[in-house]
C-alpha positions, -999 to +999 in steps of 0.1 A: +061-081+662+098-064+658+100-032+643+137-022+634+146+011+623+185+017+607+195+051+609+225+077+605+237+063+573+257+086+545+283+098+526+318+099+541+353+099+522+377+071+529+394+070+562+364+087+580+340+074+604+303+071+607+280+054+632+246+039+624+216+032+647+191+005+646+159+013+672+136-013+683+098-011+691+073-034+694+080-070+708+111-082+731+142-070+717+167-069+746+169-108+757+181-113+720+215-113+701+214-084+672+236-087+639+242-060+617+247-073+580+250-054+548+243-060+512+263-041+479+245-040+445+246-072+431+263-087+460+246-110+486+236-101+523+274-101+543+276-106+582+293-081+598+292-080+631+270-090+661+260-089+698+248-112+729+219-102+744+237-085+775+268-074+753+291-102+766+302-115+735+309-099+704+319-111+668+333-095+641+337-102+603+372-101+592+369-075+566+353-053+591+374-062+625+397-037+644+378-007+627+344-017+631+322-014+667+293-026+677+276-019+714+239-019+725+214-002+747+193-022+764+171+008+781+167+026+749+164-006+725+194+004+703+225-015+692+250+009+676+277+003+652+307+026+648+325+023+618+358+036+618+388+039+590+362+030+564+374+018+528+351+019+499+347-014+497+321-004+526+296+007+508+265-008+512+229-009+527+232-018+558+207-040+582+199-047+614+185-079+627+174-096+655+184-134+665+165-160+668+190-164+696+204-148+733+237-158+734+258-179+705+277-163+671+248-163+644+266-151+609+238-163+582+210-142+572+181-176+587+191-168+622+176-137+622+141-136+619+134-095+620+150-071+600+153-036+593+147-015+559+184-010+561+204+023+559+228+032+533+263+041+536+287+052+508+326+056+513+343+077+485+376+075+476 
């Protein structure tokens, strides 16, 4: 079993940056694809971006692309996302998740079968 743990959420003001962790334990974590989605109130679960399993590919949602960066540790089980020139239309919980896949673009929420408790960030303006 997959245990994912968001961190390094918070409060920043528009136009700042802030980078979130999601730590792996338990089960196989590096031959998978990881996606990073986040969720407003009221809103449903948004894909924002994802990695292969040996960071060869990357995919972006549009709302998020050219500001937002995500990269992964294999040795240490982490996969990072660096969000840069943030709006407040940002804000949100975000998740990690693990594929169900290695390689591929998985957007929707059923490809990924473990998830994190999420992390929250807020973007003032």
């Amino acid at each position: 079993q997959v245990q994912l743990v968001e961190s390094g959420g918070g409060l920043v003001q528009a136009g700042g940056s802030l980078s979130v962790s999601c730590a792996a334990s338990g089960g196989t974590f590096s031959n998978y694809a990881v996606g990073w989605f986040r969720q407003a109130p009221g809103q449903d679960r948004e894909f924002v971006a994802t990695i292969s399993w040996n960071s060869g590919n990357t995919y972006y949602a549009d709302s998020v692309k050219g500001r937002f960066t995500i990269s992964r540790d294999n040795a240490k089980n982490t996969v990072y996302l660096q969000m840069n020139s943030l709006k407040p239309e940002d804000t949100a919980k975000y998740y990690c998740a693990r594929s169900k896949y290695g390689l591929g673009v998985a957007t929707r929420p059923f490809q990924y079968n473990y998830w994190g408790q999420g992390t929250q960030v807020t973007v003032s303006s």
